[in-house]
C-alpha positions as CSV (number, residue, x, y, z in Angstrom):
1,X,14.3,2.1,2.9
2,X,15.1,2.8,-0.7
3,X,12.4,2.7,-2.8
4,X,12.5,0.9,-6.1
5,X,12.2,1.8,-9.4
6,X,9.5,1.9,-11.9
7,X,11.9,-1.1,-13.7
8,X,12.5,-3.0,-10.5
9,X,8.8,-2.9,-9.7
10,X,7.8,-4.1,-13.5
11,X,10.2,-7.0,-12.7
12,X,8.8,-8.0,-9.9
13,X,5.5,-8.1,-11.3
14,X,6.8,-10.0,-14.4
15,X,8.2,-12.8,-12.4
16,X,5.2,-13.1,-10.2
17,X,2.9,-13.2,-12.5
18,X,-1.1,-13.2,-11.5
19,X,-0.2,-14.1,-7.9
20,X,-3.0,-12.8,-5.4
21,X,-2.2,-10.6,-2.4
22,X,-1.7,-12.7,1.1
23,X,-4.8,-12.0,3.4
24,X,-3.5,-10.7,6.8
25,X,-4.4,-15.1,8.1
26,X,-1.7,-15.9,5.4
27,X,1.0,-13.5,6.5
28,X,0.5,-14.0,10.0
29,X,0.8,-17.9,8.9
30,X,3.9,-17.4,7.0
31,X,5.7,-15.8,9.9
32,X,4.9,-18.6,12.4
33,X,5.4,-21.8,9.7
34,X,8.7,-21.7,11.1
35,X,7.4,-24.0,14.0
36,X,5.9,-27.1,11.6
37,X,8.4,-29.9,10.9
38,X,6.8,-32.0,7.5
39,X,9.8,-30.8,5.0
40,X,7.3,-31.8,1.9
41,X,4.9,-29.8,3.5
42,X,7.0,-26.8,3.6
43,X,8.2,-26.9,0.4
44,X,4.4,-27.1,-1.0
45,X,3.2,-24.4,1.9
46,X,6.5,-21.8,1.0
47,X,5.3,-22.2,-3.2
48,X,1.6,-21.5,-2.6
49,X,2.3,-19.1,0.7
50,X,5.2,-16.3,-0.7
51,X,4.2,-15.4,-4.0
52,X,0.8,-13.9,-2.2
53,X,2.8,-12.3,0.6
54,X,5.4,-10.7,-2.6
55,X,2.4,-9.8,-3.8
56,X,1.3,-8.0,-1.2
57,X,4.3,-6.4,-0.3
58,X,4.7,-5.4,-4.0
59,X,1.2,-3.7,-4.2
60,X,2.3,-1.7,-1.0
61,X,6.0,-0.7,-2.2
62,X,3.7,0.9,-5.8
63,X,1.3,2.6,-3.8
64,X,4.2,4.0,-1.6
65,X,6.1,4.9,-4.9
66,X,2.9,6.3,-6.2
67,X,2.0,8.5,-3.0
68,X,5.7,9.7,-2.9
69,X,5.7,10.8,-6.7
70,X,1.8,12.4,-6.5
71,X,2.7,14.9,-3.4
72,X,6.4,15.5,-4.4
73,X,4.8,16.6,-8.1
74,X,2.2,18.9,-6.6
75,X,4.7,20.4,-4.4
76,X,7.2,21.3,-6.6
77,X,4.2,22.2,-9.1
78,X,3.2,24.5,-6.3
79,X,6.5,25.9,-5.7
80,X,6.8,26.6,-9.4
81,X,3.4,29.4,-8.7
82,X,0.7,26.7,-9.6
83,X,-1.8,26.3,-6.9
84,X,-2.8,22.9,-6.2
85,X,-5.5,22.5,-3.2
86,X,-6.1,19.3,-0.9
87,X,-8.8,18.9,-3.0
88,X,-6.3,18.7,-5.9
89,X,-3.9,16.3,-4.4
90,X,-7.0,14.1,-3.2
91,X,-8.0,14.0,-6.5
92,X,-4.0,13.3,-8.0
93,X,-3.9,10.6,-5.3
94,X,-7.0,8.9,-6.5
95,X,-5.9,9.0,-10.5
96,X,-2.4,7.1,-9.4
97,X,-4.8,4.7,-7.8
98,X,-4.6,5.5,-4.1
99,X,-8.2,5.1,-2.5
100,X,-8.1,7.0,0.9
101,X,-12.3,7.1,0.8
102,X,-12.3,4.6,4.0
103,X,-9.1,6.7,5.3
104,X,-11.5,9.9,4.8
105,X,-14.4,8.6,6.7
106,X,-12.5,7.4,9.5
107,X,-11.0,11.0,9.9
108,X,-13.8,12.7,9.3
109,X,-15.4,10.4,12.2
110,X,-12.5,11.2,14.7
111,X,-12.8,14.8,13.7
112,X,-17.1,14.7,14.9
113,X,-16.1,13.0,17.6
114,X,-13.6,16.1,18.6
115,X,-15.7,18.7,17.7
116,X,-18.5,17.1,20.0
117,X,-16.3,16.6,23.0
118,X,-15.5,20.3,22.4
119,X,-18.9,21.1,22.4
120,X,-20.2,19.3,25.5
């Protein structure tokens, strides 16, 4: 997948305007609407339904382009004799607004759980 652009994604978010993002219900829905037969309904289910699941898909395509441009800056940062630590990037991650608290609990959780079945 080629990612967008900084312009493509400020488009997108132009011409969506304050749209929501689809709960997982409406994106599940969307994919199986294909069975219902009510054209009207369609037509008013498809303009309520797809700008939340856009939405959606256009927060996660700028938190991808945001995770992508964090680490390849530290790296090359790094590889230019600065020294950034995990600590660092954690911290970069979280100023381009990628949260990873409930990502860093659940690791942190798995890694316990390791460390006691090690133990025992």
């Amino acid at each position: 997948m080629n990612p967008m652009t900084g312009e493509q994604l400020a488009d997108l978010r132009r011409t969506l305007g304050p749209a929501n993002p689809a709960s997982h219900d409406a994106v599940r829905d969307l994919l199986t609407h294909h069975r219902r037969t009510d054209p009207a309904a369609e037509v008013r289910y498809f303009r309520l339904v797809v700008p939340t699941v856009v939405k959606r898909l256009l927060l996660a395509e700028t938190e991808r382009t945001n995770l992508r441009t964090t680490i390849a800056r530290l790296v090359i940062a790094n590889q230019r004799g600065d020294d950034y630590s995990l600590a660092d990037l954690a911290f970069e991650l979280q100023q381009a607004g990628i949260d990873l608290k409930d990502d860093y609990a659940a690791a942190d959780a798995l890694a316990e759980a390791a460390e006691r079945e090690g133990l025992l």
